[in-house]
C-alpha angles and dihedrals in degrees: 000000000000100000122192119218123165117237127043132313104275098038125136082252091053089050089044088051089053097045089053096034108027104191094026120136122233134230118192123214140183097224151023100244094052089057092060086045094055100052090040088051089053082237079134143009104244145351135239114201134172109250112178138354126207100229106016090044125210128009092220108188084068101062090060102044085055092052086047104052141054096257136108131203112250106178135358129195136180129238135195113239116218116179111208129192096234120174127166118285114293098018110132119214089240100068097042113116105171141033125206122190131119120303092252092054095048091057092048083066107051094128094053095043089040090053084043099056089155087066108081114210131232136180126232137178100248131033092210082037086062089062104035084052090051088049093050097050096034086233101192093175098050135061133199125227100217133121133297086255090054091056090048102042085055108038099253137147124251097225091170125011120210099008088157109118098230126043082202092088128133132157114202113218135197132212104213127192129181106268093259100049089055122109121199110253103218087194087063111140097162135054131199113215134189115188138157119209124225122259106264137077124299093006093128094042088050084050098057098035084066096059089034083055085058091058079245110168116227115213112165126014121181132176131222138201110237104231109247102000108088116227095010120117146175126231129228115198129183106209126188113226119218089191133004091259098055084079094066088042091052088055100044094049088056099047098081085057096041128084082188133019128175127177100224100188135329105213153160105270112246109249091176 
């Protein structure tokens, strides 16, 4: 299976690909929006991206490129994310000067760069990116903040393990398909939803009592601007499923309060 993921090889997204996927084959791309043009393209078979992180929140671009596209969410998993120092072999911690890695990563790292006031930080598109470029250029004065696999993948040196501030820091994935290539999964115990509201008062409140009614746990609600029409939003919900037809109960129930309303993927729930 050829799996997109935006960012580098060795990135958190390429481990999470191969803990959900483990043969799978990954594409790099430089964006997000390549990677659902890829996979709408059939220029590969799936797609891994980053959800939802537990200190840093919601990735969301991605919210609305699932809305936007015909593709539906078949499995999720969580990964701990452990920032590293790395810097190229033989570089010692005491000459480096400046430090490169995504800017989410950086500000995981606030304690470490703060007791290091000599490193100058700077941000960079890819965490994984931020080693392969030091690599390339044989950089002896700057250091990347990635994973242990990046360093690896690239033949880097580990300077510092586990830099991040809190231990507490998780990243949720999803594995996406395009909608036909998608089997129900009769083990489901989790649903995706996208929905808008009509215009008038308590309609979100009447929305969510519905599921509430079901004894449907909400897990995640996020709201969205709707692109060209000011203070109208859609709504993302995470559901727990008690059984694989709550789901279309679940949808169903919601429908007489919706003016749209999109299934966005029916899963396992991630437990590591």
């Amino acid at each position: 299976m050829r799996i997109a993921i935006q960012g580098e090889s060795g990135s958190f997204s390429h481990e999470a690909a191969l803990k959900l996927v483990a043969n799978g084959v990954i594409v790099p791309c430089s964006l997000s929006t390549d990677v659902f043009q890829a996979l709408a393209g059939e220029d590969v078979d799936a797609a891994v991206i980053p959800i939802e992180n537990s200190l840093a929140g919601s990735v969301l671009e991605h919210f609305d490129l699932l809305l936007n596209h015909d593709v539906v969410v078949v499995r999720e998993t969580r990964l701990r994310i452990r920032h590293n120092l790395i810097a190229i072999s033989g570089v010692s911690i005491h000459g480096i000067d400046r430090v490169f890695s995504h800017p989410v990563a950086l500000a995981q790292c606030r304690r470490f760069l703060a007791e290091h006031p000599n490193m100058k930080s700077i941000a960079f598109y890819d965490t994984a990116g931020s080693v392969k470029q030091l690599v390339e250029q044989h950089d002896r004065h700057s250091a990347a903040i990635a994973s242990e696999a990046a360093a690896h993948y690239y033949g880097a040196e580990i300077l510092v393990s586990s830099i991040e501030d809190n231990p507490e820091n998780y990243t949720r994935f999803f594995l996406v398909l395009r909608r036909p290539d998608a089997q129900p999964d009769p083990a489901a115990n989790k649903i995706s939803l996208a929905f808008s509201v009509e215009n008038r008062p308590g309609s979100l409140v009447a929305a969510l009592s519905e599921l509430s009614k079901m004894g449907t746990n909400l897990t995640k609600i996020e709201s969205r601007p709707v692109h060209g029409k000011p203070w109208e939003y859609i709504f993302y919900v995470d559901c727990q499923l008690h059984s694989a037809t709550e789901g279309d109960l679940a949808t169903q129930a919601l429908k007489p309060h919706c003016a749209m309303i999109k299934e966005l993927g029916r899963y396992q729930e991630a437990n590591s």
